[in-house]
C-alpha positions as CSV (number, residue, x, y, z in Angstrom):
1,X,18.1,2.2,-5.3
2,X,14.2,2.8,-6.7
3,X,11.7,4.0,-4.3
4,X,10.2,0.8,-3.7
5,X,13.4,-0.4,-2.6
6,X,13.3,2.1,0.2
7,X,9.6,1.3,0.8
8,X,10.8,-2.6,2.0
9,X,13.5,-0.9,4.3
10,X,11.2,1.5,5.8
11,X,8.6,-1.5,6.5
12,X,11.3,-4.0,7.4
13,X,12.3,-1.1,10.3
14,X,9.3,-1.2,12.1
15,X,9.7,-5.0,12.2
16,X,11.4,-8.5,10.4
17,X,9.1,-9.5,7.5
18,X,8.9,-12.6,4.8
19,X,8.6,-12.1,1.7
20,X,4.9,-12.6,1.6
21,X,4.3,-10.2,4.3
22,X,6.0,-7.4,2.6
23,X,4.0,-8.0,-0.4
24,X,0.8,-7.4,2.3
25,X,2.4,-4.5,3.8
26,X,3.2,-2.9,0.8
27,X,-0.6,-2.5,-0.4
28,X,-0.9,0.9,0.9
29,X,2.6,2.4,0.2
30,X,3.3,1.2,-3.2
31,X,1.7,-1.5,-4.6
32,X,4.4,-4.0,-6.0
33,X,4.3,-8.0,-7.3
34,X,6.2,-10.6,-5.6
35,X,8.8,-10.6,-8.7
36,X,9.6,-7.3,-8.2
37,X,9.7,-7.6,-4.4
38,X,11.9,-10.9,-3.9
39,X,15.0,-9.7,-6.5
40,X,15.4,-6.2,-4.2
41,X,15.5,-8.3,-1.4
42,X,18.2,-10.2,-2.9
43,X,19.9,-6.9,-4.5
44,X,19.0,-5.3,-0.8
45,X,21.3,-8.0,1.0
46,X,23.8,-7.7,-1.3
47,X,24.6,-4.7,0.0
48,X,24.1,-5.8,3.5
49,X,21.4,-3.9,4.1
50,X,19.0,-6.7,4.9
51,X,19.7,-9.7,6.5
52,X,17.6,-13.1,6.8
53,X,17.1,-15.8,8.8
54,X,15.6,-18.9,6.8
55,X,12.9,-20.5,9.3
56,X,11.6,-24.2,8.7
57,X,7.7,-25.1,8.3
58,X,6.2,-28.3,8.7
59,X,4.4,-29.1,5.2
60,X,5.8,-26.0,3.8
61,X,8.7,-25.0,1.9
62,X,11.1,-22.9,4.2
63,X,10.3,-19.6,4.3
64,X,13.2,-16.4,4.6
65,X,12.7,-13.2,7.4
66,X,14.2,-10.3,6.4
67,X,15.3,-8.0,9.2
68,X,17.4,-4.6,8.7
69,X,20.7,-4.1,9.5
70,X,22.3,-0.9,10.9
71,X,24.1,-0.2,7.7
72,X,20.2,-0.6,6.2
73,X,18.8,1.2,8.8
74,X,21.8,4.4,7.7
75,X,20.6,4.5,4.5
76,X,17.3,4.5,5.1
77,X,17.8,7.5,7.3
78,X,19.7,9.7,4.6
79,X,17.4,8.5,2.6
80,X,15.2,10.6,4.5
81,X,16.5,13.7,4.5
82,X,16.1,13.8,0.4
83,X,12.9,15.8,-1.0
84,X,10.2,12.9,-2.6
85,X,10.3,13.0,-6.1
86,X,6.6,14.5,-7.1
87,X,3.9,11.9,-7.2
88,X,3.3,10.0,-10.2
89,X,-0.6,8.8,-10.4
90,X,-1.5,6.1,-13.9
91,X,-4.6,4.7,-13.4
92,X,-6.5,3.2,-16.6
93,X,-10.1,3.7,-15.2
94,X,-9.7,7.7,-15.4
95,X,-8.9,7.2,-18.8
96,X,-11.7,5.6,-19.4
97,X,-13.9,8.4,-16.8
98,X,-12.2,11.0,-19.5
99,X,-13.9,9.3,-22.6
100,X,-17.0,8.1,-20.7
101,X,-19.0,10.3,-23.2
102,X,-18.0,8.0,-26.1
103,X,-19.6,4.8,-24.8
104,X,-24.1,4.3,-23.9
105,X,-25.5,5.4,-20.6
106,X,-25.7,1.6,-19.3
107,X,-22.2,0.9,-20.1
108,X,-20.7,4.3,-18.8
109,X,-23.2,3.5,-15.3
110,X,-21.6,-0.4,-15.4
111,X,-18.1,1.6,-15.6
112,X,-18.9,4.0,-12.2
113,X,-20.6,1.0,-10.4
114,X,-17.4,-1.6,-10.3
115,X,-15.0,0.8,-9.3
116,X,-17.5,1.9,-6.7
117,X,-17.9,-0.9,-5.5
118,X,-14.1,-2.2,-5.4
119,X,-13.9,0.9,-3.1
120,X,-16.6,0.4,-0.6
121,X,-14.9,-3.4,-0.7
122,X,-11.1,-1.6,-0.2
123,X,-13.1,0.6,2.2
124,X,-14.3,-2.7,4.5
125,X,-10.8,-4.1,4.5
126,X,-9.1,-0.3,5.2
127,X,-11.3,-0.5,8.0
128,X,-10.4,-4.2,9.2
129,X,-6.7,-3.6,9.5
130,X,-7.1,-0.4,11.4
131,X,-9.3,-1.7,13.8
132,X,-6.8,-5.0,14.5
133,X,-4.3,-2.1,14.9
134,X,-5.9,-0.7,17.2
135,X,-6.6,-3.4,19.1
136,X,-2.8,-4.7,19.0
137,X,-1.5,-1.4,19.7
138,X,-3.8,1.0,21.5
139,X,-2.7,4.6,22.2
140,X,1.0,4.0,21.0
141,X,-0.9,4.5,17.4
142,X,-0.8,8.1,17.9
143,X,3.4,8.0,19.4
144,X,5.2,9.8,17.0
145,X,8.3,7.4,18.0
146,X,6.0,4.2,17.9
147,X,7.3,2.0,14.9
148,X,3.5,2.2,14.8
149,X,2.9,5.6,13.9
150,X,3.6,5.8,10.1
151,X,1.8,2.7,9.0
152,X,-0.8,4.3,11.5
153,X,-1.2,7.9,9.5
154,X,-0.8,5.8,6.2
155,X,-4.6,3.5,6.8
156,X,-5.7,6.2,8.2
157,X,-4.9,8.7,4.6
158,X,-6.0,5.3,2.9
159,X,-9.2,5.9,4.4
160,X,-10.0,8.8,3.4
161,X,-9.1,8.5,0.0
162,X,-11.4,5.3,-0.1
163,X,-14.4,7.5,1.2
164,X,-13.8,10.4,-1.2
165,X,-13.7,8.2,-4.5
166,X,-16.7,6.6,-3.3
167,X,-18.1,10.1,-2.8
168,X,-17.4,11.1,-6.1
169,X,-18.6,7.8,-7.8
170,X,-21.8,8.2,-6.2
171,X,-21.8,12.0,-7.3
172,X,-21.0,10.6,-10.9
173,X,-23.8,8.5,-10.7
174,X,-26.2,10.9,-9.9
175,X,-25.1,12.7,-12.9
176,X,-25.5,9.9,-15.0
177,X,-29.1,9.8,-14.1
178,X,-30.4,13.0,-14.5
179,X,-32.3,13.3,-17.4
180,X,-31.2,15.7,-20.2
């Protein structure tokens, strides 16, 4: 079992999913493709750990919805109890922050400027799924035994870190332009 595997049990507990909308879901835990997603699924039943009922669409190829089963639900819950392995953060744009000094003003601005504005567009979205939330759920949001809760405190830490690294973008920027 790999971490993301556990990430699909812990969303399939708060409610049966397809494939697709795991793949959604999964955006602010641990960003995975569908080929990684679909063989743990497969590997996950195989255990009987998930289960899936195969639903027909009109126009559409059938699609599967995974649900949890108890045994799933067991693992999941010793899961748990086990200490998080310590975070593990790769992302190529702070490389390229780090060596920023190599490349001309214009470029190293350019650099800054798209990922501050993939941010404020992450930001906007953040923002549009919390609000529907919201609206769906109300006050059970803030239950610490609402199924709720956890993807709750998760958009809600997804926020924040979407405000502070357009914070510190603009902050870069502002460095960029002072004059030497």
């Amino acid at each position: 079992m790999n971490s993301l595997s556990y990430a699909l049990l812990s969303l399939l507990v708060r409610k049966p999913c397809s494939g697709y909308e795991l793949r959604m879901l999964l955006d602010v835990l641990w960003p995975a493709k569908h080929s990684q997603i679909y063989p743990l699924l497969t590997k996950l039943k195989d255990k009987d750990w998930v289960t899936f009922e195969q639903v027909q669409q009109k126009g559409r190829p059938d699609k599967k919805i995974y649900s949890i089963t108890d045994s799933g639900k067991d693992v999941l819950k010793d899961w748990l109890k086990t200490e998080p392995e310590p975070p593990i953060q790769r992302d190529e744009f702070l490389i390229k922050a780090y060596a920023i000094w190599l490349t001309d003003e214009r470029k190293g601005k350019k650099l800054i400027m798209e990922r501050l504005e993939r941010y404020k567009s992450l930001l906007s979205q953040h923002e549009s799924v919390l609000k529907e939330m919201e609206e769906e759920f109300g006050g059970d949001l803030r239950k610490k035994t609402s199924p709720q809760f956890g993807r709750f405190i998760l958009f809600k830490r997804r926020l924040r870190m979407d405000k502070e690294e357009i914070d510190w973008c603009e902050w870069v920027l502002e460095l960029l332009e002072q004059v030497e």
